[in-house]
N, CA, C and O of each residue as an XYZ file, in Angstrom:
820
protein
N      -1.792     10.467    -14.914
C      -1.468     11.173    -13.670
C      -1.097     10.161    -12.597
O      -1.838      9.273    -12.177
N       0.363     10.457    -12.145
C       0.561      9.520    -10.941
C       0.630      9.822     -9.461
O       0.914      9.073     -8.526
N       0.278     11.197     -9.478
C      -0.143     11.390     -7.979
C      -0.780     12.790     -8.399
O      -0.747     13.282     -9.526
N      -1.412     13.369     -7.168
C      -2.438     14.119     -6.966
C      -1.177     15.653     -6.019
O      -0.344     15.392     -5.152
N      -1.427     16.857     -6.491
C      -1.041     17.802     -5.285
C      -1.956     18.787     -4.856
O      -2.771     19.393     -5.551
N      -1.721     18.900     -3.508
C      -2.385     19.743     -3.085
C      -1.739     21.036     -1.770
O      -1.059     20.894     -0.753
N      -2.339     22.202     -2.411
C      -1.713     23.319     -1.945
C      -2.678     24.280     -0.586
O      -3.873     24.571     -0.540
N      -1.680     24.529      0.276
C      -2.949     25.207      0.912
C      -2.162     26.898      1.120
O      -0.965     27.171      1.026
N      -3.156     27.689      1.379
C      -2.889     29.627      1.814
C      -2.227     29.176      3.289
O      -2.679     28.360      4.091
N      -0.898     30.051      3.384
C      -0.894     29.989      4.774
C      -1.742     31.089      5.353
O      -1.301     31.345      6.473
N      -2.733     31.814      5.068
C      -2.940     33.365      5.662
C      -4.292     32.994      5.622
O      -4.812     33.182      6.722
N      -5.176     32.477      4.665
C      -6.804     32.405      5.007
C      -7.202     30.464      4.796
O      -8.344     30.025      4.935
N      -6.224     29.756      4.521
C      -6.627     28.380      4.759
C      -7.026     27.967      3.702
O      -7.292     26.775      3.860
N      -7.283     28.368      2.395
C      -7.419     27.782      1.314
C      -6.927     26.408      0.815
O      -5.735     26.127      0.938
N      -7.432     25.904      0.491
C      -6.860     24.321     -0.417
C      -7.067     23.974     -1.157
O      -8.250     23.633     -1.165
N      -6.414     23.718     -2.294
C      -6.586     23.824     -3.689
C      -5.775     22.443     -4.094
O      -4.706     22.103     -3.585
N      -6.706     21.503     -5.408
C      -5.607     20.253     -6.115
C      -6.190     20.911     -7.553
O      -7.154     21.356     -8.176
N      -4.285     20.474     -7.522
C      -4.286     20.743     -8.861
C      -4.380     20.150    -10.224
O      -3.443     19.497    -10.682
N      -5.600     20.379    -10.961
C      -5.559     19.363    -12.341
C      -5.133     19.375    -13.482
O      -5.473     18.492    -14.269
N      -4.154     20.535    -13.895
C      -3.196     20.647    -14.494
C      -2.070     21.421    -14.277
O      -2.383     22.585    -14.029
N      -0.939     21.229    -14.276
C       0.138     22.208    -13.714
C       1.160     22.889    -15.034
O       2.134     22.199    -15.333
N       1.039     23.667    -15.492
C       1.485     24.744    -16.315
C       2.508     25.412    -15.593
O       3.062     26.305    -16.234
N       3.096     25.139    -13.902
C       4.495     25.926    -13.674
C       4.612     27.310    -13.211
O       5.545     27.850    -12.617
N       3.616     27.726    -13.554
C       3.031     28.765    -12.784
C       2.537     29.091    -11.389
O       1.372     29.450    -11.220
N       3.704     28.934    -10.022
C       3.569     29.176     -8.923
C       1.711     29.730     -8.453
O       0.936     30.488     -9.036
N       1.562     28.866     -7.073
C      -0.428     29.116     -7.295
C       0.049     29.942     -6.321
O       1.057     29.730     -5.648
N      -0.838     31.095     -6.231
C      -0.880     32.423     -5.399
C      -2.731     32.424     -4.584
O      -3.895     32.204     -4.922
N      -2.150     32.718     -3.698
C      -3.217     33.671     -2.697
C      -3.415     34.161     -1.450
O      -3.088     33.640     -0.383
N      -4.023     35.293     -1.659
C      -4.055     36.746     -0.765
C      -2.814     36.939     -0.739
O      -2.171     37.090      0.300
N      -2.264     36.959     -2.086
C      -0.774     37.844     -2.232
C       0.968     37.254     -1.922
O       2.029     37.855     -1.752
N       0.532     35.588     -1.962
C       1.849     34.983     -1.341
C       1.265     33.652     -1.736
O       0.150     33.149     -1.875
N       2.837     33.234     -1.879
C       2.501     31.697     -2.836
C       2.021     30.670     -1.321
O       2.114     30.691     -0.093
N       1.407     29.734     -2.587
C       0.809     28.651     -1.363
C       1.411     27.367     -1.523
O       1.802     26.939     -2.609
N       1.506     26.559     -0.097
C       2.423     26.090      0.173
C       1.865     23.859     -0.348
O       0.920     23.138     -0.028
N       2.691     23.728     -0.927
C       2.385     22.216     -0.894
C       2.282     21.483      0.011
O       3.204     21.185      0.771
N       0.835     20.968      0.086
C       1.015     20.048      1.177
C       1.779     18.226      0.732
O       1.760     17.549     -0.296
N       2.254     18.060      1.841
C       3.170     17.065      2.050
C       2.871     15.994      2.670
O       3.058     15.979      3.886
N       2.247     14.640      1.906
C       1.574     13.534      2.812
C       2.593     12.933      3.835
O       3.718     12.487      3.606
N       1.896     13.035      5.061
C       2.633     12.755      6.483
C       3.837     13.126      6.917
O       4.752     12.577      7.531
N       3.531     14.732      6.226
C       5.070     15.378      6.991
C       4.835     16.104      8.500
O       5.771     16.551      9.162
N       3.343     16.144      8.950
C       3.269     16.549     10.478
C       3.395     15.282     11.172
O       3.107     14.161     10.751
N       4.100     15.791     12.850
C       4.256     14.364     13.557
C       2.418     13.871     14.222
O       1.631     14.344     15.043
N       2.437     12.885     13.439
C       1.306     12.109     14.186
C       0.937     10.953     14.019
O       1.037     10.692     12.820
N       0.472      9.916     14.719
C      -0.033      8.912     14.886
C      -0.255      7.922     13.078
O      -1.265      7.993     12.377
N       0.598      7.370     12.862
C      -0.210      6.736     11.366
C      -1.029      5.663     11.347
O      -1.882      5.366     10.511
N      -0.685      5.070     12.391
C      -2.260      4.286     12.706
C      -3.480      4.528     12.705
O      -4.326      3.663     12.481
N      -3.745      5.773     12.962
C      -4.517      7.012     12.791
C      -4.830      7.545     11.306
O      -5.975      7.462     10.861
N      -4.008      7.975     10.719
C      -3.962      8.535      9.693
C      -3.991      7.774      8.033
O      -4.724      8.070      7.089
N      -3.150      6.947      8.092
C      -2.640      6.276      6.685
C      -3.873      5.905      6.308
O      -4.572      5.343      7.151
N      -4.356      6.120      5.075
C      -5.437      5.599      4.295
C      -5.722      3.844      4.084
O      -4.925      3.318      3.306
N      -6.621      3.055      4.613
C      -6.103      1.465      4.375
C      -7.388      1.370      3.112
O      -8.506      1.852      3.294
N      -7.044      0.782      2.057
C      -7.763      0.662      1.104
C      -7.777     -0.836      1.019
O      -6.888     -1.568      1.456
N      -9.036     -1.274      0.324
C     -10.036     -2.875      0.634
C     -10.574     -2.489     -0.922
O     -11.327     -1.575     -1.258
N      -9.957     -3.452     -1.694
C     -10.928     -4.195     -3.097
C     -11.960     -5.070     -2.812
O     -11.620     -5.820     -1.897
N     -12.654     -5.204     -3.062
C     -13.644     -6.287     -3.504
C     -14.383     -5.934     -5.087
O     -15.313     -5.166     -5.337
N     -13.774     -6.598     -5.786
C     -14.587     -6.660     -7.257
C     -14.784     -5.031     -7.772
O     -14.055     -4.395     -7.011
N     -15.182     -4.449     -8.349
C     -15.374     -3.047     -8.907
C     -15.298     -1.996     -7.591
O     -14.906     -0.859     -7.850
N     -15.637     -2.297     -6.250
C     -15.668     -1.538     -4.989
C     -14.250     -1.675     -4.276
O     -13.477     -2.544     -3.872
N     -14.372     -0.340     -4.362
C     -13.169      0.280     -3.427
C     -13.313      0.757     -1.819
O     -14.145      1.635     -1.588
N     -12.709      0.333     -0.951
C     -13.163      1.173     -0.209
C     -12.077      1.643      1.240
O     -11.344      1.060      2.039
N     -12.481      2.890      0.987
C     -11.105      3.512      2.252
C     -11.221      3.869      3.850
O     -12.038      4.718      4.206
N     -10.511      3.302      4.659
C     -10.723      3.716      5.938
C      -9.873      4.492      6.490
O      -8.771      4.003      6.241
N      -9.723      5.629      7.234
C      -8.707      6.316      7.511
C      -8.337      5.444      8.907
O      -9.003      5.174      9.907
N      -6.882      5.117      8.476
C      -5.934      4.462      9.826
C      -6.550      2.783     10.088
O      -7.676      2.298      9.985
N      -5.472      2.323     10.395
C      -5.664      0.926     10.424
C      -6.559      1.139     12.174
O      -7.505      0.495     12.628
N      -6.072      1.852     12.555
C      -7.195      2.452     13.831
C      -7.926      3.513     13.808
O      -7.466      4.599     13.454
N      -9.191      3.339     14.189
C     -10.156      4.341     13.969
C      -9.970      5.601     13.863
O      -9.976      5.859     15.066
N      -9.718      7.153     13.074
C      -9.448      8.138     13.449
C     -10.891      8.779     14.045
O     -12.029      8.357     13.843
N     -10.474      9.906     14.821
C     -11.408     10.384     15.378
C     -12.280     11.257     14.575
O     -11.864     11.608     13.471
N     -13.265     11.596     14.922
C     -14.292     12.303     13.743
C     -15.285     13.443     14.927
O     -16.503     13.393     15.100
N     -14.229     14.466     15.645
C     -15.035     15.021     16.651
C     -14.695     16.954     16.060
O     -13.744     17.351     15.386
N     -15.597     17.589     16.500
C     -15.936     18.867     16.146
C     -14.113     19.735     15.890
O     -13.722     20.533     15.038
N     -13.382     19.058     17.122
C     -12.158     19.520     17.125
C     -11.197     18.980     16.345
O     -10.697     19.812     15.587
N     -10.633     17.581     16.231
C     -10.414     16.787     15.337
C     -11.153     15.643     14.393
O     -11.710     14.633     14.823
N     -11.028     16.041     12.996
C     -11.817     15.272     12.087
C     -10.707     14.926     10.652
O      -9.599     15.350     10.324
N     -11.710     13.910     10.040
C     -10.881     13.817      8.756
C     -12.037     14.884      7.657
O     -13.234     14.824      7.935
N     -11.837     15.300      7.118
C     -12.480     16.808      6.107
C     -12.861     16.210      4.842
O     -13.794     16.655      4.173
N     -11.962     14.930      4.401
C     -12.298     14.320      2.860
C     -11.515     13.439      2.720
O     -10.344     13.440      3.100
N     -12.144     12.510      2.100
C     -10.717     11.189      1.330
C     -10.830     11.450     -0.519
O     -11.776     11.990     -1.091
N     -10.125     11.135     -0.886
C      -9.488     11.327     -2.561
C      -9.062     10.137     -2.599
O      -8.259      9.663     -1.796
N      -9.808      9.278     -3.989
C      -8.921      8.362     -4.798
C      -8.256      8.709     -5.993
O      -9.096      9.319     -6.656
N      -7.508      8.666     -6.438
C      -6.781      8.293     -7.482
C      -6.851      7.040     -8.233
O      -6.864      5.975     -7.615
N      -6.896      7.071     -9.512
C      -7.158      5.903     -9.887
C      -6.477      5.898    -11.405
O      -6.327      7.086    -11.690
N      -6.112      5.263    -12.246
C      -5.578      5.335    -13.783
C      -6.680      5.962    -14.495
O      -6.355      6.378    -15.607
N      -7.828      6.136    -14.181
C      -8.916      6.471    -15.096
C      -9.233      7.979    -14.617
O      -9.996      8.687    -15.275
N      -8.561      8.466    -13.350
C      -9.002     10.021    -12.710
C      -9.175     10.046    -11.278
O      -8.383      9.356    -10.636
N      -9.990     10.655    -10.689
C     -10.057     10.646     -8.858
C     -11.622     10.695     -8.893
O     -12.464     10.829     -9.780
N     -11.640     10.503     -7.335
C     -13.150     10.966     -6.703
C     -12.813     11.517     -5.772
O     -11.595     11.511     -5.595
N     -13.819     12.380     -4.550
C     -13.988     12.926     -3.678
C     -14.977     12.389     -3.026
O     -15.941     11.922     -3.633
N     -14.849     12.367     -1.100
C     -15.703     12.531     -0.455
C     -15.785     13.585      0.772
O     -14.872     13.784      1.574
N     -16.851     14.123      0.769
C     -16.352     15.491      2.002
C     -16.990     14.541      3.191
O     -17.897     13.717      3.072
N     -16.159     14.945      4.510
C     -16.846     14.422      5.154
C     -16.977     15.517      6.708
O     -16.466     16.635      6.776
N     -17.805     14.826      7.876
C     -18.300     15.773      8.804
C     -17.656     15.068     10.017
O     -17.317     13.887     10.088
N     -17.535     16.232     11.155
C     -17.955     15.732     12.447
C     -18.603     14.642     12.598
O     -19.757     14.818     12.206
N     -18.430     13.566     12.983
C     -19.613     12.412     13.528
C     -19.779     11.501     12.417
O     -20.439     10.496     12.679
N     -19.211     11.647     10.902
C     -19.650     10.802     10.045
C     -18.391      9.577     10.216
O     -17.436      9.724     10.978
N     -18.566      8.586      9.508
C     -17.261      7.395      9.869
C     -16.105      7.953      8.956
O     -16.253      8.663      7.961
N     -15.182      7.590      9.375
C     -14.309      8.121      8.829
C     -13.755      7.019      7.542
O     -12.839      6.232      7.779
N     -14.365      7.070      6.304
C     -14.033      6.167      5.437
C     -15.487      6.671      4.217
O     -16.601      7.189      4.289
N     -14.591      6.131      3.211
C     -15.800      6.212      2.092
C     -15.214      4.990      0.697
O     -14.064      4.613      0.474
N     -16.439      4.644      0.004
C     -16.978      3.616     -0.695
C     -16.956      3.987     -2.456
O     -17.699      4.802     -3.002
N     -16.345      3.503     -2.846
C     -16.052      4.269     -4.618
C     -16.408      3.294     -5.248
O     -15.869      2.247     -4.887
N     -17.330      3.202     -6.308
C     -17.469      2.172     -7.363
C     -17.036      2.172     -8.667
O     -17.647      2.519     -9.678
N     -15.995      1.776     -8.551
C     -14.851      2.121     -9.995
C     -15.451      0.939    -10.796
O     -15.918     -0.153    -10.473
N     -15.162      1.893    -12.519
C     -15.437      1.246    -13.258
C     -14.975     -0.040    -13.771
O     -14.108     -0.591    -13.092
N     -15.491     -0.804    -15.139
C     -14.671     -1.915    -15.139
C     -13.644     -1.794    -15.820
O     -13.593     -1.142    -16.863
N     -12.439     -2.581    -15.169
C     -10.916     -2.790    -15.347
C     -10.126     -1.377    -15.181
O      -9.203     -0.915    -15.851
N     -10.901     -0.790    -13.912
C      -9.972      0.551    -13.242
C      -8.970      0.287    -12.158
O      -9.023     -0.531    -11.240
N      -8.172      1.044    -12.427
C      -7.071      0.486    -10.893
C      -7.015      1.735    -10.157
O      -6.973      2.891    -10.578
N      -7.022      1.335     -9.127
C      -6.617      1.982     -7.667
C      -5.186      2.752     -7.733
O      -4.193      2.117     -7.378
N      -5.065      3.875     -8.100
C      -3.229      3.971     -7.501
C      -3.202      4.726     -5.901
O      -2.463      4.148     -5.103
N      -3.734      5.614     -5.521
C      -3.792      5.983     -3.908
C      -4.565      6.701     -3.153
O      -5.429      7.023     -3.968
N      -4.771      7.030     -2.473
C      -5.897      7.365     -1.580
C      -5.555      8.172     -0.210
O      -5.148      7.726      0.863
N      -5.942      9.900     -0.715
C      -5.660     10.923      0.112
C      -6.274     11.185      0.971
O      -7.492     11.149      0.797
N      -5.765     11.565      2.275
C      -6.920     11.919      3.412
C      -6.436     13.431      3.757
O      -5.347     13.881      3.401
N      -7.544     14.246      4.607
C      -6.846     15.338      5.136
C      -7.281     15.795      6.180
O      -8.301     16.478      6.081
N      -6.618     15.573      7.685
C      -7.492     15.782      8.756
C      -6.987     17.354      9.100
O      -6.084     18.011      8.581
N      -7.779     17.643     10.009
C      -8.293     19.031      9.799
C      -6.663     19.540     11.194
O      -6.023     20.588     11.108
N      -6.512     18.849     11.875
C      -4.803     18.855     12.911
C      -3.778     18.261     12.113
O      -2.690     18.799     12.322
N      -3.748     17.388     11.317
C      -2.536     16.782     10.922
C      -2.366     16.992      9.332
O      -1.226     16.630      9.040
N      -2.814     17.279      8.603
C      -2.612     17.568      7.525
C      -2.857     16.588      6.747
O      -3.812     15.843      6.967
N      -1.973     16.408      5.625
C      -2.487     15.263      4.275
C      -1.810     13.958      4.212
O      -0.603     13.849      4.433
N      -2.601     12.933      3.901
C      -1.928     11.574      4.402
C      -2.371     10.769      3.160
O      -3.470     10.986      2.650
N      -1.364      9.667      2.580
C      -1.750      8.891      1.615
C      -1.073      7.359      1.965
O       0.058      7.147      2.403
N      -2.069      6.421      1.648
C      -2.017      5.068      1.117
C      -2.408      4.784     -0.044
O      -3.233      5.412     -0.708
N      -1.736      3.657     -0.393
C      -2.107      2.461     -1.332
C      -2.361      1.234     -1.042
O      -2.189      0.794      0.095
N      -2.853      0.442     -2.142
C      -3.759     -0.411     -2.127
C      -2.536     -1.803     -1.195
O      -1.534     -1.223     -1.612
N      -2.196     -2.477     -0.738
C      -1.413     -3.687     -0.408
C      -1.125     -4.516     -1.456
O      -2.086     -5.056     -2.003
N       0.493     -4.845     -2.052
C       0.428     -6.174     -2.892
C       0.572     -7.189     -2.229
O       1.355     -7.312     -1.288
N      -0.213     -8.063     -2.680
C      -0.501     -9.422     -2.287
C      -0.315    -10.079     -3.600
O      -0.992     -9.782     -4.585
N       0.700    -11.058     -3.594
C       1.161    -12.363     -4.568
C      -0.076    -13.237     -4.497
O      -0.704    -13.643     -3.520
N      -0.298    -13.462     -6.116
C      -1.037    -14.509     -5.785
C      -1.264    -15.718     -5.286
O      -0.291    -16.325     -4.838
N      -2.196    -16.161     -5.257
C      -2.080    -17.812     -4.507
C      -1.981    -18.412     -5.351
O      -2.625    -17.951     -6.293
N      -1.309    -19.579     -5.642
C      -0.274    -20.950     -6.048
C      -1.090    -21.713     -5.499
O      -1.670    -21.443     -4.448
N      -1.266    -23.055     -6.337
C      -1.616    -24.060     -5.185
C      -0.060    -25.123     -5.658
O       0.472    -25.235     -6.762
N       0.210    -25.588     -4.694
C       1.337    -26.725     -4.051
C       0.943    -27.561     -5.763
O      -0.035    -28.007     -6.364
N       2.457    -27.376     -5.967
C       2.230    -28.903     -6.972
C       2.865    -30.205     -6.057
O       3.552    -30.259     -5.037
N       2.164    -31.396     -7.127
C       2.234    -32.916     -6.319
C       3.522    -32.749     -6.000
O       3.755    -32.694     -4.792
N       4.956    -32.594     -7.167
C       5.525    -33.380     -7.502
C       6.551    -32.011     -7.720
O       6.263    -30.865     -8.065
N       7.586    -32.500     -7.444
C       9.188    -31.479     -7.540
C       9.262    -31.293     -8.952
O       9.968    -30.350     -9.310
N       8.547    -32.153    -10.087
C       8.439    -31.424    -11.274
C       7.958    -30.695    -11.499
O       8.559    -30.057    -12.363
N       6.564    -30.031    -11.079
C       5.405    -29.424    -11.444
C       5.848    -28.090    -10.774
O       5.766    -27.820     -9.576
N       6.208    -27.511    -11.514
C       6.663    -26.186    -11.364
C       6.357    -24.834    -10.803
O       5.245    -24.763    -11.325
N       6.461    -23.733    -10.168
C       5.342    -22.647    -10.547
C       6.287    -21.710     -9.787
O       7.372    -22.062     -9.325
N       5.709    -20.360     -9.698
C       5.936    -19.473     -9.653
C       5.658    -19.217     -7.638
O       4.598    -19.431     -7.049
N       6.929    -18.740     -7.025
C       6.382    -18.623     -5.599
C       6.443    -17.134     -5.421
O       5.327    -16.647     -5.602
N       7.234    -16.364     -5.170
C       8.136    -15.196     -5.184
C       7.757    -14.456     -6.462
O       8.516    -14.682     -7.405
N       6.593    -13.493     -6.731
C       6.248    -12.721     -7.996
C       7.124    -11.736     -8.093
O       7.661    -11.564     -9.187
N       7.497    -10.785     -6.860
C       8.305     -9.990     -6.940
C       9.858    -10.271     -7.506
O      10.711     -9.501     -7.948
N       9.842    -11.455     -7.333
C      11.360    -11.656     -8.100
C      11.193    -12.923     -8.910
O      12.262    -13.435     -9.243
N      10.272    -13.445     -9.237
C      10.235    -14.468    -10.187
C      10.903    -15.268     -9.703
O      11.809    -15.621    -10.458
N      10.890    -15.947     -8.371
C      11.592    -17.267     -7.825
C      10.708    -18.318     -7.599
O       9.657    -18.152     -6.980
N      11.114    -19.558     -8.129
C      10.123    -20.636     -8.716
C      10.224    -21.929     -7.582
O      11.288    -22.245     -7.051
N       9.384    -22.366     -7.412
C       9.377    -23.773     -6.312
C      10.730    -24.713     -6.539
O      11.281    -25.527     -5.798
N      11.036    -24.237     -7.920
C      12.406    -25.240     -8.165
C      13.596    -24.491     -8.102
O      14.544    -24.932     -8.752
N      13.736    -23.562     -7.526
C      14.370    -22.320     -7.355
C      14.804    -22.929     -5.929
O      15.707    -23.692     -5.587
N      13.842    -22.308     -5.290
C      14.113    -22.666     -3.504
C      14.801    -24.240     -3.122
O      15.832    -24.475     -2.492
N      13.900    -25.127     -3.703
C      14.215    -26.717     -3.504
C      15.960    -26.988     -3.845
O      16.842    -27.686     -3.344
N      15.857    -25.882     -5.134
C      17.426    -26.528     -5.458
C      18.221    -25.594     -4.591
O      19.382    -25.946     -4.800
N      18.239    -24.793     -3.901
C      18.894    -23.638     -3.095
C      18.966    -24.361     -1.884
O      20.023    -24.534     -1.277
N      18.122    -24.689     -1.604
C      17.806    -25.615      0.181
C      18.592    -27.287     -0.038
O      18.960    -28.021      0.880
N      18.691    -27.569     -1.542
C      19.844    -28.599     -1.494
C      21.011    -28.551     -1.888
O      21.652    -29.454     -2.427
N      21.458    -27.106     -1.545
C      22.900    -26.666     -2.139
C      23.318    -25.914     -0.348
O      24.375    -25.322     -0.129
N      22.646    -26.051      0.303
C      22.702    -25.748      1.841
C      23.618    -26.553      2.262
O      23.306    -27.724      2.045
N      24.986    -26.377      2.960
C      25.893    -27.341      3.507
C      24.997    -27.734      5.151
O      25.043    -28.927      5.449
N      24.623    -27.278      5.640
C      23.816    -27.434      6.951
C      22.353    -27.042      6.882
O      21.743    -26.000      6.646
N      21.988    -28.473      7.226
C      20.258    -28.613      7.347
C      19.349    -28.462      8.516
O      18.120    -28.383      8.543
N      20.230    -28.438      9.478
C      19.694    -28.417     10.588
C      18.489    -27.426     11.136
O      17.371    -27.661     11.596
N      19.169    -26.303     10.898
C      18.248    -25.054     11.430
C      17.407    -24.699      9.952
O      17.775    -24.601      8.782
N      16.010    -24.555     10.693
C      15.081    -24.070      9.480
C      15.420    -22.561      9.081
O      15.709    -22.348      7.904
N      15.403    -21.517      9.977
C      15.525    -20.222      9.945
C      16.800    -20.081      8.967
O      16.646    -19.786      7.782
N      18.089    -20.314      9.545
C      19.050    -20.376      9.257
C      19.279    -20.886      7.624
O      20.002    -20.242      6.864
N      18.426    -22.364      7.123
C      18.595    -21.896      5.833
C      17.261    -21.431      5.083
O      17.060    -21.957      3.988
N      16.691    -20.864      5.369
C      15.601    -19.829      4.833
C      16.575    -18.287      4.511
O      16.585    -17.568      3.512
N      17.204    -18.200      5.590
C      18.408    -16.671      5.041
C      19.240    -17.191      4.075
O      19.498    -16.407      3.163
N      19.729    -18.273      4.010
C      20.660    -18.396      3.061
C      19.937    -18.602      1.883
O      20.589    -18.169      0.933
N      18.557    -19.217      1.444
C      17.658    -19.053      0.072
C      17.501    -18.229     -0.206
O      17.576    -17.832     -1.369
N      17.054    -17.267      1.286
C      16.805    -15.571      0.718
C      17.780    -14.716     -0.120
O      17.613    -13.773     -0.894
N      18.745    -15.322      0.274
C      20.271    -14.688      0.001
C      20.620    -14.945     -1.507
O      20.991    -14.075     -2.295
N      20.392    -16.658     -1.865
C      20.685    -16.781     -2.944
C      19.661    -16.386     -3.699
O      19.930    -15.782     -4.738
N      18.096    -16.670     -3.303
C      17.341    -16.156     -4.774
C      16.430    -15.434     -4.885
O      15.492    -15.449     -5.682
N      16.776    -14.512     -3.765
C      16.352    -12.702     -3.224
C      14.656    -13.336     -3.233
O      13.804    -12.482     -3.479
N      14.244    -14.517     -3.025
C      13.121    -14.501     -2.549
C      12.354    -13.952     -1.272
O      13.049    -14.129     -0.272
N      11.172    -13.357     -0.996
C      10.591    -12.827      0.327
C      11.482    -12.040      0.592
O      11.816    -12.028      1.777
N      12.350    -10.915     -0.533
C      12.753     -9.896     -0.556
C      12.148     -8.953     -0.809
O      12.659     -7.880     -0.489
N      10.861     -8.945     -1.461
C      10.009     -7.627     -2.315
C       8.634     -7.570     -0.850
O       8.850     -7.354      0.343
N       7.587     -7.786     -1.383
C       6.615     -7.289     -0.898
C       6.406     -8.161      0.976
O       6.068     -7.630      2.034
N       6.776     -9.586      0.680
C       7.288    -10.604      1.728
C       5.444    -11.313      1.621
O       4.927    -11.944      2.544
N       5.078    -11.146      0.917
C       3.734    -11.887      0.765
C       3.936    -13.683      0.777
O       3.117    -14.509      1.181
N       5.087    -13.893      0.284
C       5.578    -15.445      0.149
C       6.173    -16.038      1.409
O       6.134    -17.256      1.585
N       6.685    -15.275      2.232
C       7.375    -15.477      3.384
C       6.728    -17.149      3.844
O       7.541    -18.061      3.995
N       5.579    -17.343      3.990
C       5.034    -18.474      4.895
C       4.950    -19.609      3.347
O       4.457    -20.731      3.467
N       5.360    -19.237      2.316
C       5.085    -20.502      1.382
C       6.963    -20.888      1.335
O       7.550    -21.933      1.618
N       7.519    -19.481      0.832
C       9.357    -20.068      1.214
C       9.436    -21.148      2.347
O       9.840    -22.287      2.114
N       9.081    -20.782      3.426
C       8.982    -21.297      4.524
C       9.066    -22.774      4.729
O       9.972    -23.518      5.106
N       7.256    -23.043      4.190
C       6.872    -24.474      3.969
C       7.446    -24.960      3.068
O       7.804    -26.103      3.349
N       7.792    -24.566      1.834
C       8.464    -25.307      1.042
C      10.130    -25.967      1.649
O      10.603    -27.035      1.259
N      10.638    -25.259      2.413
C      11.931    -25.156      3.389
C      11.943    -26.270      3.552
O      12.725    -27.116      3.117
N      10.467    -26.430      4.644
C      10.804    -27.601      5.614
C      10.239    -28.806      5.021
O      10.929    -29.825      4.996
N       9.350    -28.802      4.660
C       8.629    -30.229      3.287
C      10.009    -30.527      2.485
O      10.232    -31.699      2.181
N      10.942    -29.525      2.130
C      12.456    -29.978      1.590
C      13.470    -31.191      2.572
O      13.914    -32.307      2.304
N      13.542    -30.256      3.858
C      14.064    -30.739      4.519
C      13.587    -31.787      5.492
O      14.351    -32.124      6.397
N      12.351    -32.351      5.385
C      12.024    -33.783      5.653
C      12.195    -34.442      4.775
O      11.924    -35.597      5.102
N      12.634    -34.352      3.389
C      12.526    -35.544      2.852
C      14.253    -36.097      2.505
O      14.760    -36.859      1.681
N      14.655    -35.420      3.393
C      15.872    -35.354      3.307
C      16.491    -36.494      4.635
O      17.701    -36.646      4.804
């Protein structure tokens, strides 16, 4: 399962996810119910977007990279993970924090994480990719991997930054590496190692 849906009644407020779908339009009090749609009402996503935090087997979700509110009138109602192995639930209240804590099993992955506030409707994040860390080799031989999203290699950039007709401006040839070897094109997690590698090029020049 690669995402989760969920339907609500427009007439008595019902909300329903569905764990298997057979195609069969979901009905109630006499009229089909309507899919909800993560962050199709206008509001705040700073607020809203689910920010999800690994540490080792613990998961854990906060609604909005800024605090959402958790008051009698506006609240978040529940967060949902998704995960390759199935989901969890947490209901939540007035006054409780707005975030909850999952202890996934071992070698489970995260795929996203539903919220649903009780004014804005249904909101989803995922987890952040982050490239791994590299450490610097000594030596222009010692090879490695900078750019995961596109498989662009320390000897990739070096030889791109010496195929540069003008050295002058750092920025200037950082677009033209980007250009040639679509590095800190994908997730941009490498951005500050392209970078350094740039200019450690272009001093020794």
């Amino acid at each position: 399962m690669s995402e989760l849906k969920f339907y609500i009644c427009e007439r008595c407020g019902n909300l329903v996810e569905t764990i298997h779908e057979s195609g069969v339009p979901m009905m109630c009090c006499g009229q089909k119910m309507t899919q909800l749609v993560p962050g199709s009402v206008d509001a705040s996503e700073e607020k809203h977007v689910p920010v999800l935090a690994e540490d080792g087997n613990t998961l854990r979700v906060d609604v909005g990279a800024v605090t959402h509110p958790m008051l009698p009138e506006h609240h978040i109602e529940w967060i949902v993970l998704l995960t390759d192995k199935g989901c969890y639930r947490k209901h939540l209240a007035a006054g409780d924090e707005p975030c909850a804590v999952f202890n996934l099993a071992e070698g489970e992955k995260p795929i996203f994480a539903y919220e649903y506030c009780n004014l804005h409707g249904l909101w989803v994040g995922e987890l952040p990719k982050i490239c791994p860390i590299e450490v610097k080799p000594e030596t222009k031989e010692a090879n490695y991997t900078v750019c995961h999203c596109n498989k662009v290699t320390y000897l990739d950039i070096v030889k791109a930054v010496e195929a540069c007709e003008s050295l002058s401006d750092v920025l200037a040839v950082f677009e033209k590496v980007k250009s040639t070897t679509k590095c800190s094109t994908g997730c941009g997690g490498c951005y500050d190692k392209v970078v350094a590698i740039i200019s450690d090029t272009l001093m020794g020049h």
